[in-house]
gemmi code that builds the backbone of each chain (N, CA, C; Angstrom):
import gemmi

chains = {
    "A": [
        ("UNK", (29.578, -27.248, 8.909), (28.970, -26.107, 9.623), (27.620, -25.738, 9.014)),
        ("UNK", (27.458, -25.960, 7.434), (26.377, -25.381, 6.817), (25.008, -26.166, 7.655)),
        ("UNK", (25.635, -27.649, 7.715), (24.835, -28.885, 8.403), (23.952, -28.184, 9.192)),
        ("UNK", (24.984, -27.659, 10.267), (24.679, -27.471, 11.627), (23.700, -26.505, 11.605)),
        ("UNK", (23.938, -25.170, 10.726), (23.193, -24.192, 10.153), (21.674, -24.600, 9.985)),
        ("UNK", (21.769, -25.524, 8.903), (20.412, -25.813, 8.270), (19.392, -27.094, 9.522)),
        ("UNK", (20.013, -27.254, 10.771), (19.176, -28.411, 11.745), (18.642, -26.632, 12.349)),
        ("UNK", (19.643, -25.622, 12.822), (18.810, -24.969, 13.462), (18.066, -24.013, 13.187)),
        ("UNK", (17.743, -24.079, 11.729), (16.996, -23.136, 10.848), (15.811, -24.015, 10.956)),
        ("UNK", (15.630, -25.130, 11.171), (14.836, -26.640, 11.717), (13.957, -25.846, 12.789)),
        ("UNK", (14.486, -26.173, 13.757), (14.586, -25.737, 14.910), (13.587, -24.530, 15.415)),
        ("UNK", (13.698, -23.242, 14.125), (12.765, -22.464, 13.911), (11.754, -22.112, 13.605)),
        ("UNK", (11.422, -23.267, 12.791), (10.567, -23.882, 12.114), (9.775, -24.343, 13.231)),
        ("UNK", (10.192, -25.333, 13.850), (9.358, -26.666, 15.088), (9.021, -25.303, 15.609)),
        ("UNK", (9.406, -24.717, 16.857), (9.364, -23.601, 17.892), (8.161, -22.296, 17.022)),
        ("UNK", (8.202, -21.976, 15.721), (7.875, -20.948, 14.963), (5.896, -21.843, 14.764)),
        ("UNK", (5.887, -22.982, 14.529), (4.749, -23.741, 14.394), (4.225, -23.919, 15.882)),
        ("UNK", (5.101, -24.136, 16.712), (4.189, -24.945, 18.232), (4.186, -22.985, 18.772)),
        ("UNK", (4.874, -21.934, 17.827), (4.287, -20.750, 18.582), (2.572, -20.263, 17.778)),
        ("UNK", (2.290, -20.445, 16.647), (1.120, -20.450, 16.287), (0.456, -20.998, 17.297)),
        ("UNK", (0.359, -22.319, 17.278), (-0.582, -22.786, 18.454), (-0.730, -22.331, 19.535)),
        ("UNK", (0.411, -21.573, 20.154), (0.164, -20.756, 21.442), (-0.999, -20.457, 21.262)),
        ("UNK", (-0.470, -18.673, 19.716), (-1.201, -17.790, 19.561), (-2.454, -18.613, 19.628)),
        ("UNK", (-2.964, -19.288, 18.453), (-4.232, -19.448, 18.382), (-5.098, -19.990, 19.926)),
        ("UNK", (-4.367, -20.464, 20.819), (-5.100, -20.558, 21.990), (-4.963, -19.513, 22.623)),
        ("UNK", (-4.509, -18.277, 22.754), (-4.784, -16.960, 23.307), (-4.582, -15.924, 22.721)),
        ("UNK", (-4.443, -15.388, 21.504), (-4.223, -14.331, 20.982), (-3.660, -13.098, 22.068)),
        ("UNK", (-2.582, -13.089, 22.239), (-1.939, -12.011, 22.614), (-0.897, -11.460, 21.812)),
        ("UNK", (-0.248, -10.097, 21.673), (0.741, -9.676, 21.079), (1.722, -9.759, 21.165)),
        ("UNK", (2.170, -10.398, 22.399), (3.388, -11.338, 22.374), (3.538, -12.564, 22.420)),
        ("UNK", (2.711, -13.131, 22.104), (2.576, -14.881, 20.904), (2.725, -14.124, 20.145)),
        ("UNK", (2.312, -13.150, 19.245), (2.242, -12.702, 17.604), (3.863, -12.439, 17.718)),
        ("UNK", (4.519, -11.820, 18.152), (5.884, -11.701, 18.570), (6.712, -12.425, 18.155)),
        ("UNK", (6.551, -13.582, 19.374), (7.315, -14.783, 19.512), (7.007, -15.573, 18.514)),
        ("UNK", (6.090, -15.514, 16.917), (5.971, -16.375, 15.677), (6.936, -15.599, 14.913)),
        ("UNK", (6.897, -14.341, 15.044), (7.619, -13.382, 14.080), (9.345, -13.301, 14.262)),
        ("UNK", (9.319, -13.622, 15.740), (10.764, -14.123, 16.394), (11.262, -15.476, 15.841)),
        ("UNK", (10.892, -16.374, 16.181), (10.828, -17.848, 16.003), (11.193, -18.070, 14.537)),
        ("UNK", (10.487, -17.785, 13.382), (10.375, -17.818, 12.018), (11.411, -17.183, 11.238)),
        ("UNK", (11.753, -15.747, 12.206), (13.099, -14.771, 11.464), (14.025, -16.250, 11.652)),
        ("UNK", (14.278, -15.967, 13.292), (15.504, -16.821, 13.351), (15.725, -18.350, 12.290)),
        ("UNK", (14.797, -18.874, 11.965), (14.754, -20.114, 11.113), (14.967, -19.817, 9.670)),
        ("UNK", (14.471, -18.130, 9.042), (14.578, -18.045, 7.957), (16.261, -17.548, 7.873)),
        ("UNK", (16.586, -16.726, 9.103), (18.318, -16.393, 9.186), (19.226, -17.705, 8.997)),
        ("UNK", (18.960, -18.765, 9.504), (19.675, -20.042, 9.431), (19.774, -20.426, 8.225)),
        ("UNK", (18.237, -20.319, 7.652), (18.176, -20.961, 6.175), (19.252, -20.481, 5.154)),
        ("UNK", (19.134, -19.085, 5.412), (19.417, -18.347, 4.520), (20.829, -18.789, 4.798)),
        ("UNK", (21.823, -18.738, 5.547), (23.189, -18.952, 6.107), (23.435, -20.562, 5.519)),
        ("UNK", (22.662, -21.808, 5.883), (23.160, -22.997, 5.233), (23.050, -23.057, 3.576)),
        ("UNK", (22.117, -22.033, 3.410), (22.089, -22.151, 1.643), (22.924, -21.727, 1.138)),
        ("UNK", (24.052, -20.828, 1.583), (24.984, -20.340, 1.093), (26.391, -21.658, 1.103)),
        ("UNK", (26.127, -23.193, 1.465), (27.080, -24.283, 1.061), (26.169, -25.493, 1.151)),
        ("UNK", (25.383, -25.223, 0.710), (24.356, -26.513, 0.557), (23.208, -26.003, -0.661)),
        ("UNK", (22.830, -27.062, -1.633), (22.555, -26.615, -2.789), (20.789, -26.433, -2.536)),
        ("UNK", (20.472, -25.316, -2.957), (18.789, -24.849, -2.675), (18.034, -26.063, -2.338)),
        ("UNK", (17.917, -26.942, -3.513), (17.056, -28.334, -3.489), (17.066, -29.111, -2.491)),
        ("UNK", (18.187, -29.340, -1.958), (18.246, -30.408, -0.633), (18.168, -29.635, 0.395)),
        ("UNK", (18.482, -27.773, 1.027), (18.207, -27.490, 1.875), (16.886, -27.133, 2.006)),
        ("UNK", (16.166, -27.224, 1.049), (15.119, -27.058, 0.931), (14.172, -28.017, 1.746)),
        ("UNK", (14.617, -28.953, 0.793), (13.727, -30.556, 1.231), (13.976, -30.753, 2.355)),
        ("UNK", (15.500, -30.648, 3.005), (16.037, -31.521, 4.819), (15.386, -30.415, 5.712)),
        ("UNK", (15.156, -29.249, 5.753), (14.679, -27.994, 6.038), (13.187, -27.886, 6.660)),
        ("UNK", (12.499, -28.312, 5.511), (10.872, -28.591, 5.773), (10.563, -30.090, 6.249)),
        ("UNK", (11.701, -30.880, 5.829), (11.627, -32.377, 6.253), (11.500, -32.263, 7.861)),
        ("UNK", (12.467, -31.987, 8.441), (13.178, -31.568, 9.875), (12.014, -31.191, 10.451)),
        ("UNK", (11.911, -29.701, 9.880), (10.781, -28.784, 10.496), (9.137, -29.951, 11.324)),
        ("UNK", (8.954, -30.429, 9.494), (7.534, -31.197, 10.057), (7.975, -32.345, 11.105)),
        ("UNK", (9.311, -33.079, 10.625), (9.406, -34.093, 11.658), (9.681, -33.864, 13.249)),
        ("UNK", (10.025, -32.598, 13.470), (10.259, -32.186, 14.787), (8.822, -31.718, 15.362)),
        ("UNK", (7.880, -31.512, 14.239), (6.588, -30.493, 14.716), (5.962, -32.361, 15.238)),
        ("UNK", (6.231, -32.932, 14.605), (5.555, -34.620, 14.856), (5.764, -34.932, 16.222)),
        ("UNK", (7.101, -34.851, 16.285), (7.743, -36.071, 17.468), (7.179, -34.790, 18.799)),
        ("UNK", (7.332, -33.172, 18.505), (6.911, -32.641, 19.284), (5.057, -32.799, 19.989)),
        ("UNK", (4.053, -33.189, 18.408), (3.250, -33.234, 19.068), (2.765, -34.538, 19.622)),
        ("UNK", (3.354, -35.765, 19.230), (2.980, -37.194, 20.104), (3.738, -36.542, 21.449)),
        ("UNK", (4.831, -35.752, 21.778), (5.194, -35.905, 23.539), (4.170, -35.513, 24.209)),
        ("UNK", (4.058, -33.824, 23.552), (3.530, -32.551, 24.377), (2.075, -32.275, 24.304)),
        ("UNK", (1.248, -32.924, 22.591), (0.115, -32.684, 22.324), (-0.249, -33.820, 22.287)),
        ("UNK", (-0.530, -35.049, 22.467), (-0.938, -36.003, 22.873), (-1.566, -36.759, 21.245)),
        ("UNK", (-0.796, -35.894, 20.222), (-1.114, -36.493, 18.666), (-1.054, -38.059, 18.415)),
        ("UNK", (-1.185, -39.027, 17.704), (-1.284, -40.274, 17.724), (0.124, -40.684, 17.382)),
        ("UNK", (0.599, -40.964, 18.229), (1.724, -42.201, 17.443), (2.096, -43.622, 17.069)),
        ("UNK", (0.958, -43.778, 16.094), (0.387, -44.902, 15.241), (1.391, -45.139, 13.999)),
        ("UNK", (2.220, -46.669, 14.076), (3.138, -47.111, 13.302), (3.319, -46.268, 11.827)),
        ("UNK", (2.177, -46.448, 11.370), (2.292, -45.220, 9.844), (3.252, -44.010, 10.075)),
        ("UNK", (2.824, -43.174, 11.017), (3.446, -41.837, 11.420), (4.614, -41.991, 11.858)),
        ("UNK", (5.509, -42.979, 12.693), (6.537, -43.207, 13.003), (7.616, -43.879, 11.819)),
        ("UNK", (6.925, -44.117, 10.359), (7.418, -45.093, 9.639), (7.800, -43.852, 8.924)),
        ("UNK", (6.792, -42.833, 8.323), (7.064, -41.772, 7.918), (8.093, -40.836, 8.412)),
        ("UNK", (7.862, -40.750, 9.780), (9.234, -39.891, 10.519), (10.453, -40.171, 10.118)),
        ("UNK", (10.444, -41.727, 10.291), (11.908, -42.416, 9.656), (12.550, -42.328, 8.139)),
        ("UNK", (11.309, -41.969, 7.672), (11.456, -42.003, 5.936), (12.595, -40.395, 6.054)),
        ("UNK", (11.802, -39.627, 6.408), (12.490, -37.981, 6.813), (13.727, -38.142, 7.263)),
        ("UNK", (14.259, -38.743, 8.367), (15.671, -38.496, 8.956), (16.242, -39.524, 8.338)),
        ("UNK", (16.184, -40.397, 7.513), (16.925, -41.000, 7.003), (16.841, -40.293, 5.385)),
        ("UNK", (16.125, -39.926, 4.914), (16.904, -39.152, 3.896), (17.770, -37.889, 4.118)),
        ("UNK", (17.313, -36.958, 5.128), (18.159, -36.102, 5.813), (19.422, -36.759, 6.243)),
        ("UNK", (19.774, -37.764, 6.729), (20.987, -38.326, 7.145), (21.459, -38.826, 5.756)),
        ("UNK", (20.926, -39.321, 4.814), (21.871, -40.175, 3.771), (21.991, -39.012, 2.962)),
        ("UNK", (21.019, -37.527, 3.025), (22.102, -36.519, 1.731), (23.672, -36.039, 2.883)),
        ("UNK", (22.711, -35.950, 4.009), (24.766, -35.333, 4.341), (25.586, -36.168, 4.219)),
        ("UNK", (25.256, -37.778, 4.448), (26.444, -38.703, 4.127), (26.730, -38.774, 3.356)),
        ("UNK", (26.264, -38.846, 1.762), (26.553, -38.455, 0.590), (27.052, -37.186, 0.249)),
        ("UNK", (26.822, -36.314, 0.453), (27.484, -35.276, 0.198), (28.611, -34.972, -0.370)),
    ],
    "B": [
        ("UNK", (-11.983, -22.472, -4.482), (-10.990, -21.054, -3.878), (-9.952, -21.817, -3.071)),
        ("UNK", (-10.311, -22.635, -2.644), (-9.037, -23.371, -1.578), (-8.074, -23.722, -2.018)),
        ("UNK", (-8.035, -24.725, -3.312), (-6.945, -24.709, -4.408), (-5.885, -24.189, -5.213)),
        ("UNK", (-6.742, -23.104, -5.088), (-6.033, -21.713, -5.784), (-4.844, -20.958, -4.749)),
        ("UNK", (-5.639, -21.302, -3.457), (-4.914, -20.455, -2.623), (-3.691, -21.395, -2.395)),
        ("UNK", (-4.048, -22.896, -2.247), (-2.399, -23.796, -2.017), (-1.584, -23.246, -3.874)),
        ("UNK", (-2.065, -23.567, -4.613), (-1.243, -22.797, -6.046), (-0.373, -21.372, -5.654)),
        ("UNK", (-1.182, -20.775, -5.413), (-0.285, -19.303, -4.937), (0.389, -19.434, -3.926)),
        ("UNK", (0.382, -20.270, -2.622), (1.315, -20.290, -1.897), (2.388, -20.998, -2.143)),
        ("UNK", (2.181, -21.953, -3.133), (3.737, -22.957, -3.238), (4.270, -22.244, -4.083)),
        ("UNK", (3.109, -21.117, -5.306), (4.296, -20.320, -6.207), (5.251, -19.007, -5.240)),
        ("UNK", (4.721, -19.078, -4.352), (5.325, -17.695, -3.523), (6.572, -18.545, -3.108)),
        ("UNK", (6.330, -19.455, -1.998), (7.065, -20.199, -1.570), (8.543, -20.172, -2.794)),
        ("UNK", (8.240, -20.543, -3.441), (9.535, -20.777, -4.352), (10.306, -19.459, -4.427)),
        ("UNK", (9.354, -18.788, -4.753), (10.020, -17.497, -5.182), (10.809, -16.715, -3.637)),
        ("UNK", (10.403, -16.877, -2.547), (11.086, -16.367, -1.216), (12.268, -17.341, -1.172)),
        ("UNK", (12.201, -18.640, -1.759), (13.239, -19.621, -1.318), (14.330, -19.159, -1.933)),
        ("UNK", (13.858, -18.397, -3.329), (15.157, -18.221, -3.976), (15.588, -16.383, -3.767)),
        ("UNK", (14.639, -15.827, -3.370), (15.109, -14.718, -2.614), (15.692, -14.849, -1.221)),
        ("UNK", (15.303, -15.473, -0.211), (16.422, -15.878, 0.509), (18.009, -16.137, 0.430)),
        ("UNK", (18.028, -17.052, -0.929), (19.139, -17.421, -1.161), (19.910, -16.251, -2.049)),
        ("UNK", (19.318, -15.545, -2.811), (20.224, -14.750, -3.598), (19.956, -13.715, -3.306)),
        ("UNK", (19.174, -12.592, -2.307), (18.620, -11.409, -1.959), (20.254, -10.822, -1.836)),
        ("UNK", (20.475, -9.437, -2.371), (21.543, -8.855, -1.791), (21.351, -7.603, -1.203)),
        ("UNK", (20.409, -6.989, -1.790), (19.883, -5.493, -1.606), (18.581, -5.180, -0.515)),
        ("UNK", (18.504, -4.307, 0.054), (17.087, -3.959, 0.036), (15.812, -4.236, -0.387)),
        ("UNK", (15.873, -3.550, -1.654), (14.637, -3.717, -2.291), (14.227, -5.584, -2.270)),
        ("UNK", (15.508, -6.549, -2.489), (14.992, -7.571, -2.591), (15.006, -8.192, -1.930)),
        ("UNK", (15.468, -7.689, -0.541), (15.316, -8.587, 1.105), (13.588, -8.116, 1.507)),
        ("UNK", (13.520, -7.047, 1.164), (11.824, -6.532, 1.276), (10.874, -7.188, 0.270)),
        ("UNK", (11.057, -7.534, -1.071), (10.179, -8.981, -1.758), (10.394, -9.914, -1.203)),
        ("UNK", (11.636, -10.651, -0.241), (11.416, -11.884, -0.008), (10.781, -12.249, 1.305)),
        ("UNK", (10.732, -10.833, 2.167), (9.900, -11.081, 3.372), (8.386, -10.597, 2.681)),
        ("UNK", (7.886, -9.822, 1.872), (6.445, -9.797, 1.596), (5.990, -10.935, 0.768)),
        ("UNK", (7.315, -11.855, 0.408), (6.458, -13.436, -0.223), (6.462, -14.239, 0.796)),
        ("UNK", (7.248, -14.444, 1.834), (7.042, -15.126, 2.950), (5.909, -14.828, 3.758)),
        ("UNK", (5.380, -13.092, 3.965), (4.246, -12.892, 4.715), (3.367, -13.947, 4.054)),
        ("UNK", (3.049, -13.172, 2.448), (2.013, -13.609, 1.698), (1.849, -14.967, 1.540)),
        ("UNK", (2.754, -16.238, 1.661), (2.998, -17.541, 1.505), (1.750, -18.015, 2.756)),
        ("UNK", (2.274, -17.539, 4.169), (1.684, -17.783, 5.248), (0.303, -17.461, 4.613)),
        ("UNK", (-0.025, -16.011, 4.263), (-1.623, -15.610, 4.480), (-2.018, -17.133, 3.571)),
        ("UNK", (-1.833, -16.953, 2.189), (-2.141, -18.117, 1.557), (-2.539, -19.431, 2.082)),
        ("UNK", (-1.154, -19.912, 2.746), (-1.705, -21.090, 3.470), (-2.560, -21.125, 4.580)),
        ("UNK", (-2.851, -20.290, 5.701), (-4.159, -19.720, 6.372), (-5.146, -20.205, 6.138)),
        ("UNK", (-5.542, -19.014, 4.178), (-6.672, -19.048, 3.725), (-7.494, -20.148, 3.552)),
        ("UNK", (-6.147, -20.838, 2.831), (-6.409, -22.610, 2.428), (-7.067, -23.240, 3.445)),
        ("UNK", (-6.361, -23.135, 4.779), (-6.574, -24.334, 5.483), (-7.677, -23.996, 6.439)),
        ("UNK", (-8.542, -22.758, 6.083), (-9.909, -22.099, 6.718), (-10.818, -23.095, 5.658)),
        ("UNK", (-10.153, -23.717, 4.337), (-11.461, -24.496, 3.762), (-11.263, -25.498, 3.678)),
        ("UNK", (-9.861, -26.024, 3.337), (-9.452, -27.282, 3.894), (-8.858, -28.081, 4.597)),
        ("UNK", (-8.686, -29.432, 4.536), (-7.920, -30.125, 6.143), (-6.481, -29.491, 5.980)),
        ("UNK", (-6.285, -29.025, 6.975), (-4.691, -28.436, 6.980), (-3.641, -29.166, 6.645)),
        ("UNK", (-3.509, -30.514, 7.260), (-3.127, -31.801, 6.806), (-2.588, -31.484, 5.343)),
        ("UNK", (-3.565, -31.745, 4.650), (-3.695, -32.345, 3.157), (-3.028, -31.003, 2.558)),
        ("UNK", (-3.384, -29.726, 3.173), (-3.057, -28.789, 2.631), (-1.241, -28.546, 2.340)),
        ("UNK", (-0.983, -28.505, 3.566), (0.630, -28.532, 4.110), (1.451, -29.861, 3.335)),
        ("UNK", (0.467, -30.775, 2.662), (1.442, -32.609, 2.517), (1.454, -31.798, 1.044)),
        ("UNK", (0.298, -30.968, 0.030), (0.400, -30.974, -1.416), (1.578, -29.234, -1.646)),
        ("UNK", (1.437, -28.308, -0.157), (1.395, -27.394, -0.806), (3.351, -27.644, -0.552)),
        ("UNK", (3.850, -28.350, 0.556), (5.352, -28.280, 0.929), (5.433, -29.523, -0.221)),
        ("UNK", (4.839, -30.421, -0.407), (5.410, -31.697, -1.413), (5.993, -30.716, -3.088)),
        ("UNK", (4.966, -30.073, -3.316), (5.009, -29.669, -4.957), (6.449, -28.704, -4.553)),
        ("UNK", (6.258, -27.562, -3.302), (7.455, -26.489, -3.448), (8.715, -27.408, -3.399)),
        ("UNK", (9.225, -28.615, -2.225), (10.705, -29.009, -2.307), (10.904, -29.581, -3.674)),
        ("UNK", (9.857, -29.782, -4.719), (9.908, -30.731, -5.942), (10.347, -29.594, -6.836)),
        ("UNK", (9.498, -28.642, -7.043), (10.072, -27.526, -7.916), (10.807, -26.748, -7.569)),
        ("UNK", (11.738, -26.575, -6.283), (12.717, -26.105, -6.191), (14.388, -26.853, -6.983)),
        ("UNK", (13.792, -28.181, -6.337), (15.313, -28.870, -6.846), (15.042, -29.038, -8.357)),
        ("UNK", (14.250, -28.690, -8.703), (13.891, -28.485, -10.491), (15.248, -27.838, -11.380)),
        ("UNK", (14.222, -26.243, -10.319), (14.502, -25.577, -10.440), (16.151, -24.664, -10.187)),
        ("UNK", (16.853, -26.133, -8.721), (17.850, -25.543, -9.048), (18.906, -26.263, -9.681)),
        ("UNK", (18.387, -27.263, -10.433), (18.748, -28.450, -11.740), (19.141, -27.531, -13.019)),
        ("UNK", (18.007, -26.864, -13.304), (18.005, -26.141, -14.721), (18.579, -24.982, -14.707)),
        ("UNK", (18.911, -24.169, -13.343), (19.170, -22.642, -13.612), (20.151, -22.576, -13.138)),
        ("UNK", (20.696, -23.691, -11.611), (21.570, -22.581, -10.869), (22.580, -23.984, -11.129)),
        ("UNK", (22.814, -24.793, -11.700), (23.625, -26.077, -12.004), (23.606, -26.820, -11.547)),
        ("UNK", (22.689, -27.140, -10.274), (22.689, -28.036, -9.054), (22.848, -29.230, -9.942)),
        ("UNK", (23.784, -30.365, -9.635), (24.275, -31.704, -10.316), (24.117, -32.392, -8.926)),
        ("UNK", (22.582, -33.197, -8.989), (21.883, -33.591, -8.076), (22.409, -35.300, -8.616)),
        ("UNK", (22.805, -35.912, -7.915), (23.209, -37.433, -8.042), (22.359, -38.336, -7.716)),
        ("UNK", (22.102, -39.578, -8.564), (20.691, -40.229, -8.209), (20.286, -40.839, -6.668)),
        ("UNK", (21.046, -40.589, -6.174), (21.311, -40.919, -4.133), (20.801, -39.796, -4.038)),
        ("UNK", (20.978, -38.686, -4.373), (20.700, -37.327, -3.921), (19.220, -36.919, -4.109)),
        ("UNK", (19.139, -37.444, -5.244), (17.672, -37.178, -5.993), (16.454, -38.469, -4.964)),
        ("UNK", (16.924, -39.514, -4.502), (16.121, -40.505, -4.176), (16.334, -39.916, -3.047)),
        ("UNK", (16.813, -39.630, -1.930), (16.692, -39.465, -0.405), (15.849, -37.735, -0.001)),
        ("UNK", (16.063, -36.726, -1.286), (15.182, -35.724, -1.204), (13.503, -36.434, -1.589)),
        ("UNK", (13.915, -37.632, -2.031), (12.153, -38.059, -2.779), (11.758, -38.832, -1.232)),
        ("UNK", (12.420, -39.396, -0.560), (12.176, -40.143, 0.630), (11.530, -38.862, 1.144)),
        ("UNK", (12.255, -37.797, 1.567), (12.064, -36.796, 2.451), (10.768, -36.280, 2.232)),
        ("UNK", (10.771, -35.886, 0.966), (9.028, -35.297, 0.430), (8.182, -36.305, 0.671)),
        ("UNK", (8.123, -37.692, 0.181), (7.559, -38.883, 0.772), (6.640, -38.763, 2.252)),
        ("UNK", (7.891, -38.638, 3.451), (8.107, -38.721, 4.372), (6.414, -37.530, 4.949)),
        ("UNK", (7.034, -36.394, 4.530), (6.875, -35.043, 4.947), (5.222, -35.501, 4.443)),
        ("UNK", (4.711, -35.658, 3.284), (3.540, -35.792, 2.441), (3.036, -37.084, 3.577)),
        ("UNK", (3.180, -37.766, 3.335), (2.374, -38.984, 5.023), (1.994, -38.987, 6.280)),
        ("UNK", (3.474, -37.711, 6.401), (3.256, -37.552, 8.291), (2.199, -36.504, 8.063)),
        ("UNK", (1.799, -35.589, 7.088), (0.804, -34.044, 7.111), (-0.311, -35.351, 6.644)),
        ("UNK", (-0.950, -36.103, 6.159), (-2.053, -36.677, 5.589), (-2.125, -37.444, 7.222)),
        ("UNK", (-1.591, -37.896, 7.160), (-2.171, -38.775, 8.391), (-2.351, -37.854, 9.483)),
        ("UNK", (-1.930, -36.711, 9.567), (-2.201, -35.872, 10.526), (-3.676, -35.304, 10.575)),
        ("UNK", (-4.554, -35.454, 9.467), (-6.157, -35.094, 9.505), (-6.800, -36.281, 10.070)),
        ("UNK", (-6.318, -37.504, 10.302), (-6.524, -38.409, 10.542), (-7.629, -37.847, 12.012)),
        ("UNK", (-9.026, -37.993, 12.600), (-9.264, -37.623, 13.764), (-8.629, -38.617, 14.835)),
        ("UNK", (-8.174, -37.853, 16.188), (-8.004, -38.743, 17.250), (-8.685, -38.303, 18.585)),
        ("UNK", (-9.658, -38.601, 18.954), (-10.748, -38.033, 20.225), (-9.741, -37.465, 21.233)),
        ("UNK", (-8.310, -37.368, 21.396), (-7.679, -36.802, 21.961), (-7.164, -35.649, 21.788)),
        ("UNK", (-7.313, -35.225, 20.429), (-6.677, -34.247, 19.882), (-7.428, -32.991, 19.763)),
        ("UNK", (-6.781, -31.961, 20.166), (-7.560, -31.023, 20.143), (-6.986, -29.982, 18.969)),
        ("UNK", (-5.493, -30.184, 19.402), (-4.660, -29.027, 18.577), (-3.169, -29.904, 18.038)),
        ("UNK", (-3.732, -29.686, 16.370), (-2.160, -30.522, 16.327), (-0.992, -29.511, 15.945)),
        ("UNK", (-0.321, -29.919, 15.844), (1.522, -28.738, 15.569), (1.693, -29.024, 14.497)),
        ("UNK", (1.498, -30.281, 14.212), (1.423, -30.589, 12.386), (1.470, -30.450, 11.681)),
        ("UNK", (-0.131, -29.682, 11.550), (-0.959, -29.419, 10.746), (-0.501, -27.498, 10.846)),
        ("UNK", (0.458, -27.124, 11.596), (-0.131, -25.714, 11.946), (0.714, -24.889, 10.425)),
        ("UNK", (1.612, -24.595, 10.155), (1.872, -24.525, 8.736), (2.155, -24.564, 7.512)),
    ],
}
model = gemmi.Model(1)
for chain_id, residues in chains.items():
    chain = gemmi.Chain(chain_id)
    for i, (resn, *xyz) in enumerate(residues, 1):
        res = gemmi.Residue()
        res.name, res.seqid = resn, gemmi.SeqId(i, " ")
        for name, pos in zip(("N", "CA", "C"), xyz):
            atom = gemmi.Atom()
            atom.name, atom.element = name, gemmi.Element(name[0])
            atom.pos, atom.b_iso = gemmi.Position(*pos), 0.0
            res.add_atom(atom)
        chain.add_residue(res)
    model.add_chain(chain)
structure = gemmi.Structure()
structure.add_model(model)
structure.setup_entities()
């Protein structure tokens, strides 16, 4: 469950970053909102998987997740490069995220 | 000045990570959201002087490194060398995809990346 916890504290992260970018393309007070929304909810998760998962690795799978979801989000939606390096790297991320929970 | 400001944000950073985790009270749920504000302003500042990229690969690489240090020496974490190598993949990982993200691409206008 902590697992599950700490992907959608992820989750808050991706959504909490692609809401900056809103903001910064229109500054309104509800983009400023929806970062302050977005970010609670990811730091509430965090806080909930750290309580059965040890600081260090929720730490690392946490921000791992976060950037790798902000990635794969911006080659769909932002038209970012997805040039073999960046995809090799992505893989580096979910496969250490997958081999600490299998270890575990 | 740009330097300084990734230094103070990865030291904040740590310090909210572990107020997150052990906050019980008030007073210290209110330090761990004014190190989280302050983490953000920090990284901002930084990345008004430098590539955001580079900023986000040194300032998240050093915090997941001195956290699991940190929770080695204080809080007992008995990190196993599988454990220790797949968090090093992850920082790896995380540190390549933010560097290559300054990378220019004539398509790019706004990356998600790079954003904190």
């Amino acid at each position: 469950m902590y697992w599950i916890y700490l992907v959608i504290a992820s989750f808050g992260e991706i959504f909490g970053v692609a809401s900056i970018n809103l903001y910064l393309k229109k500054k309104t007070g509800y983009r400023l909102l929806l970062i302050v929304l977005t970010f609670s909810f990811g730091f509430l998760f965090l806080r909930l998987a750290m309580k059965g998962i040890p600081l260090g690795t929720a730490y690392a799978v946490w921000t791992g997740l976060g950037a790798a979801g902000a990635v794969i989000m911006g080659i769909l939606f932002f038209k970012e490069s997805a040039d073999w390096k960046r995809i090799a790297f992505l893989f580096c991320i979910i496969i250490g995220a997958v081999g600490l929970k299998i270890i575990e | 000045m740009g330097w300084m400001y990734v230094l103070f944000a990865a030291i904040i950073e740590v310090i909210w990570v572990l107020g997150l985790r052990f906050s019980v009270n008030a007073l210290e749920w209110t330090g761990t959201i004014i190190a989280i504000i302050l983490s953000f302003y920090f990284i901002i500042k930084a990345c008004e002087v430098l590539p955001s990229g580079t900023v986000y690969a040194v300032f998240t690489g050093s915090g997941a490194a001195v956290i699991v240090v940190i929770d080695m020496i204080f809080f007992q974490g008995n990190f196993s060398i599988f454990q220790l190598l797949f968090i090093s993949l992850i920082i790896f990982g995380v540190i390549g995809i933010k560097l290559t993200s300054d990378e220019p691409s004539e398509n790019n206008q706004d990356t998600v990346a790079g954003g904190r």
